[in-house]
Structure formats: structure tokens, C-alpha cells
Residue frames as qw, qx, qy, qz and C-alpha x, y, z in Angstrom:
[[0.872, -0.402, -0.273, 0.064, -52.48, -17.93, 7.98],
 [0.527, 0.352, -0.258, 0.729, -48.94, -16.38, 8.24],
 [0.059, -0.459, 0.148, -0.874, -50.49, -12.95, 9.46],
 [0.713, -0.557, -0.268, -0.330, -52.89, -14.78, 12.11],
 [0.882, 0.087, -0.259, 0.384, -49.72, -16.46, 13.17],
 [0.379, 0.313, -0.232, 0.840, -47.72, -13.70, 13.84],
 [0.271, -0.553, -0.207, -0.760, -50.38, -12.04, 15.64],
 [0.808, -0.517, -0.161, -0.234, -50.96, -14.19, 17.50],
 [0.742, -0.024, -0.209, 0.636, -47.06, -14.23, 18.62],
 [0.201, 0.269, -0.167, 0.927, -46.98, -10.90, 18.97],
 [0.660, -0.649, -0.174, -0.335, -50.01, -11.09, 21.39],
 [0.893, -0.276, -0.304, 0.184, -48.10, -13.39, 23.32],
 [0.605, 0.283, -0.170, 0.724, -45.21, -11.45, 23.27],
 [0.185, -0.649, -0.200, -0.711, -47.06, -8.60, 23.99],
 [0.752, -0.584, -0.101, -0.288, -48.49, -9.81, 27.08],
 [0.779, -0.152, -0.104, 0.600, -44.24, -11.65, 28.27],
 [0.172, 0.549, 0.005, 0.818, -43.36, -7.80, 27.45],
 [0.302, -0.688, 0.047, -0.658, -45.65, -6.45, 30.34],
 [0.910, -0.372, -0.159, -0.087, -45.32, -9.40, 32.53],
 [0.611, 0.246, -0.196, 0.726, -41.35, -8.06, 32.33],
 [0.094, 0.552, -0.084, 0.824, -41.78, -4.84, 32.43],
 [0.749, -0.551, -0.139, -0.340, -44.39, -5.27, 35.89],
 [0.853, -0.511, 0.053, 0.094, -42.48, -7.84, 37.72],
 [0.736, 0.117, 0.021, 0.666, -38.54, -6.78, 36.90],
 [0.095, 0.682, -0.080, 0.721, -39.66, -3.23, 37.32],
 [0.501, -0.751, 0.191, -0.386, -40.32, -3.76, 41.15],
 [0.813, -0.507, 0.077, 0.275, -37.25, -5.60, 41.83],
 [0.614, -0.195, 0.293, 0.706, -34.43, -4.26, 39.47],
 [0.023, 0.498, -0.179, -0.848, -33.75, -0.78, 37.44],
 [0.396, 0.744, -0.046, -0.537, -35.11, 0.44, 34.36],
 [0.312, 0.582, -0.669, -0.341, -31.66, -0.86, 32.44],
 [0.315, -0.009, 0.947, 0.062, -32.49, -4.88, 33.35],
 [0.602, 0.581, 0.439, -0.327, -36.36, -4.03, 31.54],
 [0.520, 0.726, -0.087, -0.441, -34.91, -2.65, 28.55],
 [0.079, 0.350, -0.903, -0.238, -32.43, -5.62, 27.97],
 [0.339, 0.186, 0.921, -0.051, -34.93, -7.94, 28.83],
 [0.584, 0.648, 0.176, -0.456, -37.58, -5.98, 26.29],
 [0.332, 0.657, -0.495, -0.463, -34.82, -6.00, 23.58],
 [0.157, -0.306, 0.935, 0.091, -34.04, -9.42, 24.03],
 [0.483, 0.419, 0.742, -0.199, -37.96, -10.48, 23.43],
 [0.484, 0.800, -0.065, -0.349, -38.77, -7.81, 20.55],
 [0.345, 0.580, -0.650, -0.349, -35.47, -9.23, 18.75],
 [0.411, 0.032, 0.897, -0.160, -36.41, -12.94, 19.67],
 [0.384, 0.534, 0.351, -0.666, -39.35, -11.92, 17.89],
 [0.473, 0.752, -0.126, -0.442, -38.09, -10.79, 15.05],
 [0.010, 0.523, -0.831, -0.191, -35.85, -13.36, 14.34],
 [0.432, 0.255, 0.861, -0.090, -38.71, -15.65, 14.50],
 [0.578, 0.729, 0.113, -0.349, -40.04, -13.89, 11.89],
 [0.239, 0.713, -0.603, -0.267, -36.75, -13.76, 9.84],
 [0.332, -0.172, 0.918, 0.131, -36.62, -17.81, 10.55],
 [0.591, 0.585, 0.340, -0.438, -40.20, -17.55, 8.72],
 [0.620, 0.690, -0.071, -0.366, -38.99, -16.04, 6.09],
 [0.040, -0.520, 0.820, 0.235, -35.95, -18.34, 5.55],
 [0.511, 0.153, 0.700, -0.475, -38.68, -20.90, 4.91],
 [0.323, 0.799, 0.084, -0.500, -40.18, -18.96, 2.97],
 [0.441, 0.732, -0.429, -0.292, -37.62, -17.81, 0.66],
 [0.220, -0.334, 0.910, 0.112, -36.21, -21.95, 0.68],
 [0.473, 0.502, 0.585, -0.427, -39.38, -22.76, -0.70],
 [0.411, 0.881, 0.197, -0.124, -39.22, -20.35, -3.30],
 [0.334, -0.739, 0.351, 0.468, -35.59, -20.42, -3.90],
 [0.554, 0.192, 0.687, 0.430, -36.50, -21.48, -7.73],
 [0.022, 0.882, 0.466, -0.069, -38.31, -18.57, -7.91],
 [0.137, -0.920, 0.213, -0.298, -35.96, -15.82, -6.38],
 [0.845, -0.196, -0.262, 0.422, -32.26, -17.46, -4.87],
 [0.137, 0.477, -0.244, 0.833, -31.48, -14.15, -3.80],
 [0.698, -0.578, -0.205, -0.369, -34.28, -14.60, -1.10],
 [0.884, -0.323, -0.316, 0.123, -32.26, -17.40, 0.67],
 [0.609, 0.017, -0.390, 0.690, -29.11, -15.11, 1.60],
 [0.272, -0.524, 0.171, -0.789, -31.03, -11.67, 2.14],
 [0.744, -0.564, -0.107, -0.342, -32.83, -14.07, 4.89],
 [0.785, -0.363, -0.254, 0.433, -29.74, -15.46, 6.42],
 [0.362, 0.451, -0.079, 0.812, -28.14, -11.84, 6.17],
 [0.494, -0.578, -0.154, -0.631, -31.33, -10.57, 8.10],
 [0.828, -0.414, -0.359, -0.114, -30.96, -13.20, 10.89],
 [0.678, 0.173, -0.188, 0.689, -27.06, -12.62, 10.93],
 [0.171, 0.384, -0.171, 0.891, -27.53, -9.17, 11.63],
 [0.499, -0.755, 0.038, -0.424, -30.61, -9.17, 14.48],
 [0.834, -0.159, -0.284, 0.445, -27.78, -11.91, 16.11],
 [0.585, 0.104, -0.301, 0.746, -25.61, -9.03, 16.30],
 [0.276, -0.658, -0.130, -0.688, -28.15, -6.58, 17.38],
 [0.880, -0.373, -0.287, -0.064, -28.87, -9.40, 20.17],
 [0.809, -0.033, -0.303, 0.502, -25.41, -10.15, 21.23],
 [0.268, 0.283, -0.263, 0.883, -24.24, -6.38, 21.71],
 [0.441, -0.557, -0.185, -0.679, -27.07, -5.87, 24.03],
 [0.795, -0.532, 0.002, -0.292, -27.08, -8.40, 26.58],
 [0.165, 0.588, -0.771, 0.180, -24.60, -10.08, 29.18],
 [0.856, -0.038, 0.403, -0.322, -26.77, -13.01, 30.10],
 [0.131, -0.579, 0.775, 0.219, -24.93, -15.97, 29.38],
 [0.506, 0.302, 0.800, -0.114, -27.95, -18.06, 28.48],
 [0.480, 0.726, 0.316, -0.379, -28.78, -15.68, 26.21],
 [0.262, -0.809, 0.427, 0.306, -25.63, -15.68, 24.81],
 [0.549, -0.206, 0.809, -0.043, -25.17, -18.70, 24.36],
 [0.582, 0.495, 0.644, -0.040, -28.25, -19.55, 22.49],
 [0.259, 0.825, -0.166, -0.475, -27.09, -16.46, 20.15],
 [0.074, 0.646, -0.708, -0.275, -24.18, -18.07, 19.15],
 [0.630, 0.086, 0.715, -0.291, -26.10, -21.34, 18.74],
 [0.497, 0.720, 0.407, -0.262, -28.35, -19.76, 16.39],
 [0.162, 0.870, -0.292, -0.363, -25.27, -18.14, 14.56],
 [0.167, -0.264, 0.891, 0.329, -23.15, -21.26, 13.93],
 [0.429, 0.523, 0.671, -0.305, -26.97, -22.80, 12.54],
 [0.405, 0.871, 0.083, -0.265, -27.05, -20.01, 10.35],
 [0.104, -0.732, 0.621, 0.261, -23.68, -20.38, 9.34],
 [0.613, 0.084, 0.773, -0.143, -24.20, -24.03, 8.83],
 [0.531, 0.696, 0.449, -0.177, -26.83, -23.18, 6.19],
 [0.274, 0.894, -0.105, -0.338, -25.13, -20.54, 4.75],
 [0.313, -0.561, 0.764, 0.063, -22.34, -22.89, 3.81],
 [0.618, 0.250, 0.734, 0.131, -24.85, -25.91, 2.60],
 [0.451, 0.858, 0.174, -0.175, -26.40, -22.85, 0.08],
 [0.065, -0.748, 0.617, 0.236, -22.53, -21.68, -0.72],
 [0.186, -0.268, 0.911, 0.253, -21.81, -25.28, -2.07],
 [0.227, 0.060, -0.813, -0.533, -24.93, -25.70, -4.01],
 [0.179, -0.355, -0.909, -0.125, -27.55, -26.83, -2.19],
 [0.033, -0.183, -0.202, -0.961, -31.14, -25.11, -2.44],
 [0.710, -0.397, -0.348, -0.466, -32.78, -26.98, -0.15],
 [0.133, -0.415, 0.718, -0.543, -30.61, -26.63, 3.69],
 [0.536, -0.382, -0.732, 0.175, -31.63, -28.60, 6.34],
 [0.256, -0.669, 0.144, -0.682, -33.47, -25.39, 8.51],
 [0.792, -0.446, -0.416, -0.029, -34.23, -27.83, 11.88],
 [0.580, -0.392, -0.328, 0.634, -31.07, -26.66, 13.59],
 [0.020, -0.171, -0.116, -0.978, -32.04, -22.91, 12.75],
 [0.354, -0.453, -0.318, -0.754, -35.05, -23.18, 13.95],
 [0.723, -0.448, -0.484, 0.206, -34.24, -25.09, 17.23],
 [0.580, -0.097, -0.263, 0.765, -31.97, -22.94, 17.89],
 [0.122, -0.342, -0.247, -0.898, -34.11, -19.90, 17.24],
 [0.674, -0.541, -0.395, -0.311, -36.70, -21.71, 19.35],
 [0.720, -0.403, -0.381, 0.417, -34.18, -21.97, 22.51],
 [0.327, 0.001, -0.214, 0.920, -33.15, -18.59, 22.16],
 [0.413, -0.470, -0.299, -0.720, -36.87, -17.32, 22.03],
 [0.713, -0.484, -0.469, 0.193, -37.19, -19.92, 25.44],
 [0.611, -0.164, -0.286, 0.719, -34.13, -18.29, 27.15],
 [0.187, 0.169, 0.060, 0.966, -35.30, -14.68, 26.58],
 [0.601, -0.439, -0.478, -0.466, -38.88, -15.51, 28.04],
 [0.311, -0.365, 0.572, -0.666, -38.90, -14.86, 32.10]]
């Protein structure tokens, strides 16, 4: 169900991608598409990476390495994100999503192996809004 899931995001995506690339290519350069591509492809992927933080919280009886390689992952498309774009909405919601993650990373750091994800994944969800035309 995961992999339907995703698919079916990356349809979607797929389809906000050209619906950029179409209507931003006949009013503004080349360099506003490829921020506004990067900003959806790493939206993307960070919804995936909130997946797996799920995921590996789930399973963090299993494997408790899981739970920081997935906030490491998220940490670092943030910074992929952030050095890309000067949109202040987008910005914004970066640094949303970072203090969120930070949050967590903090509840896990003092012991607990079962965060509260909800503001990681709102925030993930407003920064996936903001990066959508």
C-alpha cells in the first residue's frame, strides 16, 4: 500500500511539475521553473522521509538507529530546500518543519521512543501546500 501511495503522489506531482513548468515558462525565465521544480521534487521527498520517520517510530524496538537516520534525512533535504529558494513562504514553512524536527529530535534525545510526529507532519504538509502553484 506504501508503493501505491507514493505513486500515486508522484503522479500528482508529476502532473504540478508540468503544470509549472507550462504556465511559469510563458511568463518568467527558466531560473523561476527550476526553483519551483526543486522545491516540489524536495517537497516530495521529504514526504517520503516523513514516511519513513513513521516507519522507523514504529519499529524503533526493532532498529533505534532508524529514528535518527530519518530525522538526519529530513534535516538535510531542509537544507537542500532552504539554499535553493528565496520565497518567503517557502521559507518559512522550512524552518517550521526544522524546529518540528528538532522538537522530535530532542523528545528521542531524552528517552522517548514514541515522539509526537503531528507537528512534523503538519508542517511537512504546509510546506508541500506552499511549494504547489
Amino acid at each position: 500500500m506504501g508503493a501505491s501511495r507514493r505513486r500515486g503522489r508522484r503522479t500528482a506531482i508529476a502532473a504540478v511539475i508540468a503544470a509549472v513548468a507550462l504556465t511559469t515558462g510563458l511568463t518568467t525565465g527558466c531560473d523561476a521553473v527550476n526553483k519551483a521544480l526543486d522545491c516540489v521534487q524536495t517537497a516530495d521527498t521529504i514526504a517520503d522521509s516523513v514516511t519513513d520517520l513513521q516507519q522507523a517510530v514504529e519499529n524503533t524496538s526493532n532498529d533505534p538507529t532508524q529514528l535518527g537516520e530519518s530525522l538526519t534525512s529530513i534535516e538535510n533535504d531542509l537544507d537542500r530546500i532552504g539554499d535553493k529558494t528565496d520565497n518567503t513562504d517557502v521559507n518559512k514553512a522550512v524552518d517550521d518543519l526544522r524546529k518540528a524536527v528538532g522538537n522530535v529530535r530532542t523528545a528521542v534525545d531524552n528517552g522517548d521512543n514514541t515522539p509526537d510526529l503531528s507537528p512534523v507532519t503538519d508542517a511537512a504538509g504546509e510546506l508541500t501546500k506552499v511549494c504547489t502553484p
